[in-house]
TIRO-2110 file (N, C-alpha, C; in Angstrom, 1 decimal):
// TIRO-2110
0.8, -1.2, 0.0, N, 1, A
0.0, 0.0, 0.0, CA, 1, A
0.9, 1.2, 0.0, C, 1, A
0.4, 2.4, -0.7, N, 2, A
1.4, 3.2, -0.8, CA, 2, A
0.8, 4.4, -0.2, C, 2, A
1.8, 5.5, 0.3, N, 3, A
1.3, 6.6, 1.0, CA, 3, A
0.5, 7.1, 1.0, C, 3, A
-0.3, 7.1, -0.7, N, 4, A
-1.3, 8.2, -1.3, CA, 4, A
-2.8, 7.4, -1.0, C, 4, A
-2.4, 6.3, -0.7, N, 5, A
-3.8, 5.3, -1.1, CA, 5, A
-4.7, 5.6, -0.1, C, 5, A
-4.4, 6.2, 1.4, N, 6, A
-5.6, 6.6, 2.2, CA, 6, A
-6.0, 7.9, 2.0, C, 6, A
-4.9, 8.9, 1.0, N, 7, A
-6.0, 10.1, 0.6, CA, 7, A
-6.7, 9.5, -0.7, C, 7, A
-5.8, 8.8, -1.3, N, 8, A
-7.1, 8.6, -2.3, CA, 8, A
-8.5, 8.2, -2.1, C, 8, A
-8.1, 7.2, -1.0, N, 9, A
-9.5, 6.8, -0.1, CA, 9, A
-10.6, 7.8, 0.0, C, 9, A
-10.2, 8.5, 0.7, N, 10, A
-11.0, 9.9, 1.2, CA, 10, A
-11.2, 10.8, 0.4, C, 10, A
-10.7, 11.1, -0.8, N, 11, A
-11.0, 12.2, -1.9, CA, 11, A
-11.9, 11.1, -2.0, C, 11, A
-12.3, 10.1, -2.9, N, 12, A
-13.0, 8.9, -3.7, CA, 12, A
-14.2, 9.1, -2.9, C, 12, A
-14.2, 9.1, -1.1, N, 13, A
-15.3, 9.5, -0.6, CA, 13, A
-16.1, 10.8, -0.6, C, 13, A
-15.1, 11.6, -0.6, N, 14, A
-15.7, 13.1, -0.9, CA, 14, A
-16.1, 13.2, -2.0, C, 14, A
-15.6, 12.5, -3.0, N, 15, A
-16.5, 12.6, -4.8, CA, 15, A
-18.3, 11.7, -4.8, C, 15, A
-18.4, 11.3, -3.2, N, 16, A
-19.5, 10.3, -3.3, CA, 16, A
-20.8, 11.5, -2.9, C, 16, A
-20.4, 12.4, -2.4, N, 17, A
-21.3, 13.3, -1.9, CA, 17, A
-22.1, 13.9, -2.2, C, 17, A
-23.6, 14.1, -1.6, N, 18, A
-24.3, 15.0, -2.5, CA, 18, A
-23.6, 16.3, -3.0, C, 18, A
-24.1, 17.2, -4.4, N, 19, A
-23.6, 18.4, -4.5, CA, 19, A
-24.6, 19.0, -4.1, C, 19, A
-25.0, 19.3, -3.3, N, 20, A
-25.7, 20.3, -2.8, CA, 20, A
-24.8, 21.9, -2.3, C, 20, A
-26.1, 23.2, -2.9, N, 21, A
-25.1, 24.2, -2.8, CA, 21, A
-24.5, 24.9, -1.9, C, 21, A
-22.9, 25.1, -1.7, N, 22, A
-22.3, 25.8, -0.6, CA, 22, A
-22.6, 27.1, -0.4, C, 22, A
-22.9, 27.9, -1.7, N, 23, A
-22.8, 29.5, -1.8, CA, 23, A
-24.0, 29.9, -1.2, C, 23, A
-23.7, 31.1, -0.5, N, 24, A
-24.8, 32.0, 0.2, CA, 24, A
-26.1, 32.2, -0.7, C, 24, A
-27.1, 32.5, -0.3, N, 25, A
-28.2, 32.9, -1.2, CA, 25, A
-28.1, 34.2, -2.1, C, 25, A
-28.4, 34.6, -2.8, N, 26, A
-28.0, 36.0, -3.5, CA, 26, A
-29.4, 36.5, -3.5, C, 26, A
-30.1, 37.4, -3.6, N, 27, A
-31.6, 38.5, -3.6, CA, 27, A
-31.1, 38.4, -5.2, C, 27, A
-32.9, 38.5, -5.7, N, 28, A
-33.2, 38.6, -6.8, CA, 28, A
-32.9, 39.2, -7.5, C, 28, A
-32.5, 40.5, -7.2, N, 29, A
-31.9, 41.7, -7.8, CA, 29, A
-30.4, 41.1, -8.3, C, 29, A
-29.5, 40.7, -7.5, N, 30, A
-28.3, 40.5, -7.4, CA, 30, A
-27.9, 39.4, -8.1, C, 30, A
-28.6, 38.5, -8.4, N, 31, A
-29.0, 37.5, -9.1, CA, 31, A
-29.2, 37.9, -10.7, C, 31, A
-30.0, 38.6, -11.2, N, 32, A
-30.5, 39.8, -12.3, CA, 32, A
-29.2, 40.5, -13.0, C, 32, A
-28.4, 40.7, -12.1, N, 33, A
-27.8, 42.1, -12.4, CA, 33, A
-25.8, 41.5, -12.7, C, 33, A
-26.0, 39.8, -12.2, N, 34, A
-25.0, 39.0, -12.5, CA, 34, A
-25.1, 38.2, -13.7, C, 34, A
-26.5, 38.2, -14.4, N, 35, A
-26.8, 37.3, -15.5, CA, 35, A
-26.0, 38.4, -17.0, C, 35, A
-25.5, 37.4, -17.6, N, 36, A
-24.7, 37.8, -18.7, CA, 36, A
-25.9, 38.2, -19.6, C, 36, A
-26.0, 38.7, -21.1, N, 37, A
-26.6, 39.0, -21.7, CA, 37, A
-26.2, 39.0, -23.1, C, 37, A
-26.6, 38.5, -24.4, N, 38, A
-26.6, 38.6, -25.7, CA, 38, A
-27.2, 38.5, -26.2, C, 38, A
-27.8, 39.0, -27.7, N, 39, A
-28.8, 38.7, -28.4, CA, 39, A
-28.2, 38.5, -29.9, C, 39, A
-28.8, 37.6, -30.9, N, 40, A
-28.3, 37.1, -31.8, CA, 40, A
-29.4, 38.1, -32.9, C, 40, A
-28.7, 39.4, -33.2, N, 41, A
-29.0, 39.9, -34.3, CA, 41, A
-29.7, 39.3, -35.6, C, 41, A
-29.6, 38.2, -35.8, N, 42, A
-30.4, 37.8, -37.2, CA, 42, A
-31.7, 36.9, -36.7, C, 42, A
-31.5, 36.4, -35.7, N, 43, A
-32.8, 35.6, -35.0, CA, 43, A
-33.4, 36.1, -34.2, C, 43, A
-33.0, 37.5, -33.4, N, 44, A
-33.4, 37.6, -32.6, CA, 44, A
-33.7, 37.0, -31.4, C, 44, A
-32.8, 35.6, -31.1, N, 45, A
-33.1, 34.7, -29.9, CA, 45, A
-31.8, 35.8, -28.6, C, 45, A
-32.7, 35.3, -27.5, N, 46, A
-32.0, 36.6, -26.6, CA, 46, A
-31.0, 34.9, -25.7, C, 46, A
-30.0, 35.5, -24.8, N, 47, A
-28.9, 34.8, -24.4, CA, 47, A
-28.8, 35.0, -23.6, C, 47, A
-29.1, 33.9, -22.0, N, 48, A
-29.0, 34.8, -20.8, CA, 48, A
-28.4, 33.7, -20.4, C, 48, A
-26.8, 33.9, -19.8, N, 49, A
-26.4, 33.1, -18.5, CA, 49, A
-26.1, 33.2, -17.1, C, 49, A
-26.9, 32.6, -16.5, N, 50, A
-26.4, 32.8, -14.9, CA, 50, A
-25.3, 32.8, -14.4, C, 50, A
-25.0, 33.3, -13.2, N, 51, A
-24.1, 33.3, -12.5, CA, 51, A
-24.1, 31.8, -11.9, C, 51, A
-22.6, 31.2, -11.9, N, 52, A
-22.3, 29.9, -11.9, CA, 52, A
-22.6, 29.7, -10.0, C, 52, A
-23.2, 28.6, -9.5, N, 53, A
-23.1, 28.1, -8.5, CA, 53, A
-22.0, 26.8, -8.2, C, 53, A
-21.3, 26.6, -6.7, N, 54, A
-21.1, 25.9, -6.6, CA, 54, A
-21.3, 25.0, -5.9, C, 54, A
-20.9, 23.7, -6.4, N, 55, A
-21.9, 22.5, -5.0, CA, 55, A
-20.5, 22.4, -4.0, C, 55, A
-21.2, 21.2, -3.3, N, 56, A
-19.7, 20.9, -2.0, CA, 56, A
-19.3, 20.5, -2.6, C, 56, A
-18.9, 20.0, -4.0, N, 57, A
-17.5, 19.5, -4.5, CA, 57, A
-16.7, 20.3, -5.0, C, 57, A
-17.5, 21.3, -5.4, N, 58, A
-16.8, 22.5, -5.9, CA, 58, A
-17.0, 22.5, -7.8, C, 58, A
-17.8, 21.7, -8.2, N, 59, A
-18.3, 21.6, -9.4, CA, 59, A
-19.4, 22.2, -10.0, C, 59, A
-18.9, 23.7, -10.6, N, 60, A
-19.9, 24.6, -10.6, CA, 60, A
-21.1, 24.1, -11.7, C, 60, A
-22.6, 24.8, -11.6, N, 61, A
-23.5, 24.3, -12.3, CA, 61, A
-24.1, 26.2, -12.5, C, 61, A
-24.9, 26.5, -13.7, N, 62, A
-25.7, 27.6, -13.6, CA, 62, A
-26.7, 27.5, -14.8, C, 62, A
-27.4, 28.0, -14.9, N, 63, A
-28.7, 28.5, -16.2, CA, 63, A
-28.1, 29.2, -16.9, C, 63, A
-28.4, 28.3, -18.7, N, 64, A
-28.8, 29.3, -19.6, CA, 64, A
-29.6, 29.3, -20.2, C, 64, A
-30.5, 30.5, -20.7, N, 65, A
-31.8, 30.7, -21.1, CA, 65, A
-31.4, 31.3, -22.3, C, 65, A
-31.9, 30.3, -23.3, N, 66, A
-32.5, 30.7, -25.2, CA, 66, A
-33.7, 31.3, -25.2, C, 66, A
-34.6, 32.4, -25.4, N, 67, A
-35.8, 32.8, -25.7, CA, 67, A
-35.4, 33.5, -26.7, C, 67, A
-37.2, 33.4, -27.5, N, 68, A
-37.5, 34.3, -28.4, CA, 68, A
-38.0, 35.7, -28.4, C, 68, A
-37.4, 37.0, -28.4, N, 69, A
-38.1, 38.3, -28.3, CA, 69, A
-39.6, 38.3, -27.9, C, 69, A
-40.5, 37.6, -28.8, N, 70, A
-41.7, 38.0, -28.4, CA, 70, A
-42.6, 36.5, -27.9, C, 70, A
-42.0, 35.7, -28.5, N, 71, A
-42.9, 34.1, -27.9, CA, 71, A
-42.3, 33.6, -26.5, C, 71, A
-43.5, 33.9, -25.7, N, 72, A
-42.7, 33.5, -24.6, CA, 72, A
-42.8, 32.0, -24.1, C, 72, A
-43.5, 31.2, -25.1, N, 73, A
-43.6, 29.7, -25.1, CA, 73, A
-42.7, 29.3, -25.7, C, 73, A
-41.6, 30.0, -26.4, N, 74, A
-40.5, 29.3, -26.9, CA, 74, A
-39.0, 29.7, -26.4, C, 74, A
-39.5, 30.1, -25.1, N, 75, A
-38.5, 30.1, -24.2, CA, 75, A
-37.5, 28.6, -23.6, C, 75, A
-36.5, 28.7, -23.7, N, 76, A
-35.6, 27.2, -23.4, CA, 76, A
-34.8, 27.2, -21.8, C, 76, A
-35.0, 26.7, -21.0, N, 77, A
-33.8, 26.5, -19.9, CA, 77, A
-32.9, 25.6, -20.1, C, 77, A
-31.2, 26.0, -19.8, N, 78, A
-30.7, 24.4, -20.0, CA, 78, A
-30.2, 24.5, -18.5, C, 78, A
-30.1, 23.7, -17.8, N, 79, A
-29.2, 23.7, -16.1, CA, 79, A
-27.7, 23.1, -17.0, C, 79, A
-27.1, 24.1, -17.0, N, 80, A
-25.3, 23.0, -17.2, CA, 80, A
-24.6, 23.0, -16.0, C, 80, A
-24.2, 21.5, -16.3, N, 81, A
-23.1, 21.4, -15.0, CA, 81, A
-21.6, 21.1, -15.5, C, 81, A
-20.7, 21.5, -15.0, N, 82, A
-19.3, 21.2, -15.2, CA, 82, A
-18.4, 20.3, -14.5, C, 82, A
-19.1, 18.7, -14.6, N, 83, A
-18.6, 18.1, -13.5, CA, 83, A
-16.7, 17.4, -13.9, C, 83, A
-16.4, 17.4, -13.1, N, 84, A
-14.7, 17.2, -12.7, CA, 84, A
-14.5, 16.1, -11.8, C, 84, A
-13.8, 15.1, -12.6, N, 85, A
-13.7, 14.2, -11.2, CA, 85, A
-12.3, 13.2, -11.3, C, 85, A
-11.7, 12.4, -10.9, N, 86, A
-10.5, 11.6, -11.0, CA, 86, A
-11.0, 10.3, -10.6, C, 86, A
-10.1, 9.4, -11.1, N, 87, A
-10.3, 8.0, -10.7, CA, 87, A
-8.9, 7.5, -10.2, C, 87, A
-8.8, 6.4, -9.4, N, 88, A
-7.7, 6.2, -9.3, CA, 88, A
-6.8, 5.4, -10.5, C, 88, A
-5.6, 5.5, -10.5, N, 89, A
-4.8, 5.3, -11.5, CA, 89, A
-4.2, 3.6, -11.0, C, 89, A
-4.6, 2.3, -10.9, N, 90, A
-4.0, 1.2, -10.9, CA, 90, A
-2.7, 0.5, -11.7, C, 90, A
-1.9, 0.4, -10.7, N, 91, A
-0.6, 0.1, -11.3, CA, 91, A
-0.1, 1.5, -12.1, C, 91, A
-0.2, 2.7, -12.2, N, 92, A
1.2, 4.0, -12.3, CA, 92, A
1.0, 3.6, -13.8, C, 92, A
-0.3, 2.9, -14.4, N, 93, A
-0.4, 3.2, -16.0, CA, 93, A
-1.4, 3.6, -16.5, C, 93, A
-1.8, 4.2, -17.4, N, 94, A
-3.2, 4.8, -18.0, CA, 94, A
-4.0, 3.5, -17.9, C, 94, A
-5.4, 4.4, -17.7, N, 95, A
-6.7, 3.4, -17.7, CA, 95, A
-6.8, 2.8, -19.2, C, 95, A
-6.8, 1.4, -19.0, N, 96, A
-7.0, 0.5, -20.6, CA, 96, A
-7.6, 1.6, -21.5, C, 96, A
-8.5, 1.8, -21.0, N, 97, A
-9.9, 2.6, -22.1, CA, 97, A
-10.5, 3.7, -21.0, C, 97, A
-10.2, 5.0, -21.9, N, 98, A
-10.6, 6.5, -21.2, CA, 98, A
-12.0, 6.3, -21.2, C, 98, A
-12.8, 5.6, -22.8, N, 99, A
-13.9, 5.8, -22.4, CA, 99, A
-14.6, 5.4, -21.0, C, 99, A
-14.3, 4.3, -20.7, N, 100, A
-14.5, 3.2, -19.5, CA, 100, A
-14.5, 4.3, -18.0, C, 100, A
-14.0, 5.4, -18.2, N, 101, A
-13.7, 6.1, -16.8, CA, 101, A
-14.8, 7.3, -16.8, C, 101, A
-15.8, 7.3, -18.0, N, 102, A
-16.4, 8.5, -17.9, CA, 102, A
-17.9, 8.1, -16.9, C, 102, A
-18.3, 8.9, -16.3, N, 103, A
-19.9, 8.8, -15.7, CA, 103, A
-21.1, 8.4, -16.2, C, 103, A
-20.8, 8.7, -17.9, N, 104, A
-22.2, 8.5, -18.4, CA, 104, A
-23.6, 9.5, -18.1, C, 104, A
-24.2, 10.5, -17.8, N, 105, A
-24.8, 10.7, -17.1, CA, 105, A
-25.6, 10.9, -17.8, C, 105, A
-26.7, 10.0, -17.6, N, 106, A
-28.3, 9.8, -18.6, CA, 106, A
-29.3, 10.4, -18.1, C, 106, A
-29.8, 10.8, -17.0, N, 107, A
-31.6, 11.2, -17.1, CA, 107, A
-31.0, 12.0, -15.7, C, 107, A
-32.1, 13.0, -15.7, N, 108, A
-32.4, 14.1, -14.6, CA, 108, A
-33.7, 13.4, -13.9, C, 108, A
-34.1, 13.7, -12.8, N, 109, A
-35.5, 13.8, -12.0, CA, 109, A
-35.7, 14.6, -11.0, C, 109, A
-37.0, 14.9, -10.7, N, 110, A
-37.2, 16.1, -9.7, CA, 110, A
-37.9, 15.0, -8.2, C, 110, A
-37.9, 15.1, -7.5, N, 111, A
-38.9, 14.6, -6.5, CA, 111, A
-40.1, 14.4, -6.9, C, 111, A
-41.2, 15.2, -7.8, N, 112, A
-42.4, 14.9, -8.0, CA, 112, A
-42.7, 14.5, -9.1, C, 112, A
-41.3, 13.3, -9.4, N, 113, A
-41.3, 12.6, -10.6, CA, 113, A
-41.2, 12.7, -11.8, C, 113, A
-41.0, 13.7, -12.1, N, 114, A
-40.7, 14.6, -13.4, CA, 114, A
-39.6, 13.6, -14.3, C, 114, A
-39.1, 13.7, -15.4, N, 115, A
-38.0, 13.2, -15.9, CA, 115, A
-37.5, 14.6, -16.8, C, 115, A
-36.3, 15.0, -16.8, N, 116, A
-35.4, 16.2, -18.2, CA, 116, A
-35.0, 15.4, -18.6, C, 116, A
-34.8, 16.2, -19.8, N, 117, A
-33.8, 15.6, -20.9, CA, 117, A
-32.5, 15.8, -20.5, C, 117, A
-30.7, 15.1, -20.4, N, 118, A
-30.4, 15.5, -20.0, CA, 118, A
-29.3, 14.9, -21.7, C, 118, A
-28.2, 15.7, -22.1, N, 119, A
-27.3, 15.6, -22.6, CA, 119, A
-25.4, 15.8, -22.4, C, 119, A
-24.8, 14.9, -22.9, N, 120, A
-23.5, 15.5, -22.7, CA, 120, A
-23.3, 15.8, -23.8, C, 120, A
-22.2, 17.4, -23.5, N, 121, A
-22.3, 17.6, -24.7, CA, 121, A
-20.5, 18.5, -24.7, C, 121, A
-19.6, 17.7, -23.3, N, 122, A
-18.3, 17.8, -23.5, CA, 122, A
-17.9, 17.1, -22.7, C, 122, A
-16.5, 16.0, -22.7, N, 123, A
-15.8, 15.3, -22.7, CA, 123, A
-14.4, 15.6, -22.3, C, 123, A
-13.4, 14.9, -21.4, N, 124, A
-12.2, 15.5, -21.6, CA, 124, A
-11.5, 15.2, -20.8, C, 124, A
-10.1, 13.9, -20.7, N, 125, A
-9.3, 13.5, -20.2, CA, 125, A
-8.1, 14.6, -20.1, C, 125, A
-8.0, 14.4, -18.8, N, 126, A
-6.9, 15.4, -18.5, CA, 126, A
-5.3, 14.7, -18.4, C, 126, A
-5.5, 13.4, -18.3, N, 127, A
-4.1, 12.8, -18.0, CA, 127, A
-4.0, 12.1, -16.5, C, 127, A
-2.8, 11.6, -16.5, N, 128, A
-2.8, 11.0, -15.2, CA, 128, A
-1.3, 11.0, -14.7, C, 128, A
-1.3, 11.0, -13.3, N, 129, A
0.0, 11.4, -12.7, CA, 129, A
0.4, 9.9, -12.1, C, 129, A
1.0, 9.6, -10.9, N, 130, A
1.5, 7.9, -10.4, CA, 130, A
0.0, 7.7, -9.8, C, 130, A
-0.8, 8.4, -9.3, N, 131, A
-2.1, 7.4, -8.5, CA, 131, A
-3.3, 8.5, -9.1, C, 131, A
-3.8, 9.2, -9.6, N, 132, A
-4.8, 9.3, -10.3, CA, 132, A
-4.8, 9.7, -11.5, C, 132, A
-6.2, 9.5, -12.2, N, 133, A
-6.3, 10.1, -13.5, CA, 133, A
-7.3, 11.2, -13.7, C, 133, A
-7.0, 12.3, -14.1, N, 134, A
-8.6, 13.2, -14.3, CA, 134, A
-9.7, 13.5, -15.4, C, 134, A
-10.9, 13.6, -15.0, N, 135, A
-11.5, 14.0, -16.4, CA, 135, A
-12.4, 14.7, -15.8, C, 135, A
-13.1, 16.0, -17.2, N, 136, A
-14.1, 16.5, -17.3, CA, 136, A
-15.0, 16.0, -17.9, C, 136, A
-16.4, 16.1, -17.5, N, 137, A
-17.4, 15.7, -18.1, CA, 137, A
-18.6, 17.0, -17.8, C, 137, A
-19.2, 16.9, -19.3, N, 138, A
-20.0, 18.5, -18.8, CA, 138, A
-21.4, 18.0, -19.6, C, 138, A
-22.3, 18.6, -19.1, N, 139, A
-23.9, 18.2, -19.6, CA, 139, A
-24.8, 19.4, -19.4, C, 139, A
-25.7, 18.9, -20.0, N, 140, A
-26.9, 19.9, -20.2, CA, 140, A
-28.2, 19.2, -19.5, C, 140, A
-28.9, 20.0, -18.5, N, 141, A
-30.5, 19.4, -18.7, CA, 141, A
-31.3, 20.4, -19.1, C, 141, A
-32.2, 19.8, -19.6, N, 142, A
-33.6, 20.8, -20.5, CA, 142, A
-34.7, 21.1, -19.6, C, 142, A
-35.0, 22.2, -19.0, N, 143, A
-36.2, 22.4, -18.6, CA, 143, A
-37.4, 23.5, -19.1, C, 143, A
-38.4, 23.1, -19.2, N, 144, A
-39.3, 23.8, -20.1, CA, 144, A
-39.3, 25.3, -19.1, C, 144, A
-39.7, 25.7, -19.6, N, 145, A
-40.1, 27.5, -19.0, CA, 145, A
-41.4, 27.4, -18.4, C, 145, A
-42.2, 26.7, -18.6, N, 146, A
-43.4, 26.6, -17.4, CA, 146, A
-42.9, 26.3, -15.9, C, 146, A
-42.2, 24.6, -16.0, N, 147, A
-42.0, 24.4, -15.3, CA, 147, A
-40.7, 25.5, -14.2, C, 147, A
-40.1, 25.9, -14.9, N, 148, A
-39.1, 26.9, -14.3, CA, 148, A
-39.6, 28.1, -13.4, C, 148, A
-41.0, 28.6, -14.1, N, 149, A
-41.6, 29.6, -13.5, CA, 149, A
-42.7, 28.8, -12.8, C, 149, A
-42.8, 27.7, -12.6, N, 150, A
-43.8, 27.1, -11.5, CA, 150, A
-43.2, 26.7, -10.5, C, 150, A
-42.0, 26.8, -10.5, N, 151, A
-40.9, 26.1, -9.5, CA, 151, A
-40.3, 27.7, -9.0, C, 151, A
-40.6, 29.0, -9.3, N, 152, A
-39.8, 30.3, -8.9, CA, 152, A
-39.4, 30.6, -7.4, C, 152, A
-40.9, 30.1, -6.6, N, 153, A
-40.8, 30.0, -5.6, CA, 153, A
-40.5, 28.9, -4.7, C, 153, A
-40.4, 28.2, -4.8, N, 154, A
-39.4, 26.7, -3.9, CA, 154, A
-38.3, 26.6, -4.4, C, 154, A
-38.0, 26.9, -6.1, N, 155, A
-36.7, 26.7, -6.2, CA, 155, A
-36.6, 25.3, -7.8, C, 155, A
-35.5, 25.0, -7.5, N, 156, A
-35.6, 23.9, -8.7, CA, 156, A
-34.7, 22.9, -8.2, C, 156, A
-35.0, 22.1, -8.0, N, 157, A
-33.9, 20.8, -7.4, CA, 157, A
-33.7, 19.5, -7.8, C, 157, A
-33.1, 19.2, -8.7, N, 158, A
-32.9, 18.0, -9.6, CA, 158, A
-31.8, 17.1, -9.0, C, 158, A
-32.2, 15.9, -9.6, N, 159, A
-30.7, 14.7, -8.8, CA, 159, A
-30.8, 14.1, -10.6, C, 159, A
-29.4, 14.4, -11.1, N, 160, A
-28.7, 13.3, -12.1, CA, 160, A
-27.7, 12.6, -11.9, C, 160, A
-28.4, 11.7, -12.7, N, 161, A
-27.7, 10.0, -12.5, CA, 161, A
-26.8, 9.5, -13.5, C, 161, A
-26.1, 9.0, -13.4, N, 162, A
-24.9, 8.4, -14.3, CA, 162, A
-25.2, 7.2, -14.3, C, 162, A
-24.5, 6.7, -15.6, N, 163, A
-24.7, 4.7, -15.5, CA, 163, A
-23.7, 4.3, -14.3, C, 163, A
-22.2, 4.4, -14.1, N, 164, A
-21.7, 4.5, -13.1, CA, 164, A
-22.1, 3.9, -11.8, C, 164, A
-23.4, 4.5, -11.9, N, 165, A
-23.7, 4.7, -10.3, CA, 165, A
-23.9, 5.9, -9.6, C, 165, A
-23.1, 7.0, -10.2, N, 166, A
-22.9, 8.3, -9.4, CA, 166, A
-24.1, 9.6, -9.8, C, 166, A
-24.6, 10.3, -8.8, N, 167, A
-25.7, 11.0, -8.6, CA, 167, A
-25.1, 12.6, -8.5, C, 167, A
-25.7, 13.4, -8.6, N, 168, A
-25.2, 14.8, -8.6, CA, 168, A
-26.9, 15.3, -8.3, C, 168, A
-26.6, 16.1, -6.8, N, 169, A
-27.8, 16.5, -6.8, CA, 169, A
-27.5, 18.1, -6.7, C, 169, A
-28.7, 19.2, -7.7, N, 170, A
-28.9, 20.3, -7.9, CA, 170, A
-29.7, 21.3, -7.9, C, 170, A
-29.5, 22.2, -6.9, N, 171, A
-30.4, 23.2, -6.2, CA, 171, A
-30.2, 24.6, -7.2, C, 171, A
-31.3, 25.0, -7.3, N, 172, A
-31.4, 26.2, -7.7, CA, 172, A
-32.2, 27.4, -7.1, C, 172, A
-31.5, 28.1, -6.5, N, 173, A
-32.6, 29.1, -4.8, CA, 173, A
-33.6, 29.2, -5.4, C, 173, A
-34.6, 29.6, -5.4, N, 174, A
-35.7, 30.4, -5.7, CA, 174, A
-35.4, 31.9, -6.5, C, 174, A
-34.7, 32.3, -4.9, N, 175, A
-33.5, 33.8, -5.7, CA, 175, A
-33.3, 33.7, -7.1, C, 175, A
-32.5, 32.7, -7.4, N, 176, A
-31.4, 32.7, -8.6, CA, 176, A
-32.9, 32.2, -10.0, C, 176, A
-33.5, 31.2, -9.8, N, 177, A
-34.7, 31.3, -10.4, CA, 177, A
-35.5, 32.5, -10.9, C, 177, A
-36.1, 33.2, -9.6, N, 178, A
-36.9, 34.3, -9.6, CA, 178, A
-35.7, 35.2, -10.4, C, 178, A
-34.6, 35.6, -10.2, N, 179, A
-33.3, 36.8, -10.6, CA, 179, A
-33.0, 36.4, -12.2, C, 179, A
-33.0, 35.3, -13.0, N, 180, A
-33.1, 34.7, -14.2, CA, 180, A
-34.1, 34.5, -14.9, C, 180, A
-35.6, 34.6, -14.3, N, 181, A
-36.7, 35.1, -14.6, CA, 181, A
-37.2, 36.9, -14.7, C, 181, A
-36.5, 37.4, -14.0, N, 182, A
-36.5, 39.1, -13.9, CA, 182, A
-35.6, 39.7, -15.1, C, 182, A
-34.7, 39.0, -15.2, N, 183, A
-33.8, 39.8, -16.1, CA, 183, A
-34.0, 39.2, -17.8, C, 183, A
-34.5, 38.3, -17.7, N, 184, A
-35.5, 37.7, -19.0, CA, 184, A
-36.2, 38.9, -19.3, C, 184, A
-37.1, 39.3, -18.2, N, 185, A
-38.6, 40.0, -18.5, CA, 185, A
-38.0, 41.8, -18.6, C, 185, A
-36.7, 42.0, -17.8, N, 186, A
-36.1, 43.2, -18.4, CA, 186, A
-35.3, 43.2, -20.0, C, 186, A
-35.0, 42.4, -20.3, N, 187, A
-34.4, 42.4, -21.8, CA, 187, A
-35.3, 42.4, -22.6, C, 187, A
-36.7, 41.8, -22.3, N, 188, A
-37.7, 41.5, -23.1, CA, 188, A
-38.2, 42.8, -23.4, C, 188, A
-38.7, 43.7, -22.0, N, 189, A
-39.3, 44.9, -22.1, CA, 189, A
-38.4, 46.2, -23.5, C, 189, A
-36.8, 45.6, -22.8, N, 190, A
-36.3, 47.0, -23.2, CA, 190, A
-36.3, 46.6, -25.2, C, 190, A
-36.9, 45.4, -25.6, N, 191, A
-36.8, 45.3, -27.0, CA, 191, A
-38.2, 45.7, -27.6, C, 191, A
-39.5, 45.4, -26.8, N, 192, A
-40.6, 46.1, -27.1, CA, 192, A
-40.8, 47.3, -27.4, C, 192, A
-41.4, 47.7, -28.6, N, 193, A
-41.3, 49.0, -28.7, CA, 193, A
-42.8, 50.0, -28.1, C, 193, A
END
């Protein structure tokens, strides 16, 4: 057994954890006024990203919102998360197969049984040193804009699943909801004529 193998131990446990979020709550306003902003000149689809949260692993997740200037039924949520994680490295040589070390991470669910669509849509071995190996893995879930604004006040709280085994659960305050919904409805106003 070699020196590293009881931190590896203990990181390996700390990657088991829920992600639930560390950061303080932010007011609606504050929330609003941190959301990025672009609009795509030829489509007029508007571009809004949140300010990134982080869970206890430190693997940040935030909203971005696609809408259309005037349809507000063709409004899009995606939750992206930027998960980061290592495996241990057996025997001081690369993993047979990189694919083999990724999470997989297939379906979103809410508590009141809901299912999102959830996609990967980045990938990304970082290498490996004598006892671990690292990769990114990054995804999207889809949530309709009903549900987003039915959820403003409790919040939005999804748990995704990996084939793996591994779960990633994710809060979204009410704040950061309600503050991504305000700043939607201020881009929107200031395009109305």
């Amino acid at each position: 057994m070699t020196k590293l193998a009881p931190l590896v131990l203990i990181f390996s446990l700390f990657l088991m954890l829920p992600d639930t979020p560390v950061m303080a709550e932010m007011s609606v306003e504050k929330v609003a006024k941190k959301v990025k902003f672009s609009i795509d000149k030829s489509d007029g689809i508007l571009d809004l990203k949140g300010p990134k949260i982080k869970g206890l692993r430190h693997d940040p997740y935030y909203i971005r919102t696609f809408a259309d200037r005037e349809i507000v039924q063709a409004t899009v949520h995606f939750l992206i998360v930027e998960y980061d994680f290592i495996k241990a490295n057996p025997g001081h040589g690369y993993l047979r197969t990189v694919e083999s070390a990724y999470k997989n991470f297939y379906t979103a669910t809410d508590g009141e049984g809901n299912s999102f669509e959830l996609e990967t849509f980045y990938r990304d071995f970082d290498g490996c040193n004598d006892s671990v190996c690292s990769f990114d893995e990054y995804f999207r879930i889809k949530i309709p804009h009903q549900y987003f604004q039915q959820h403003s006040a409790s919040g939005v709280r999804l748990r995704a699943r990996s084939q793996a085994g591994t779960y990633i659960e994710l809060y979204l305050y009410p704040s950061y909801v309600q503050g991504m919904l305000l700043r939607l409805d201020q881009e929107r106003a200031k395009l109305t004529p």
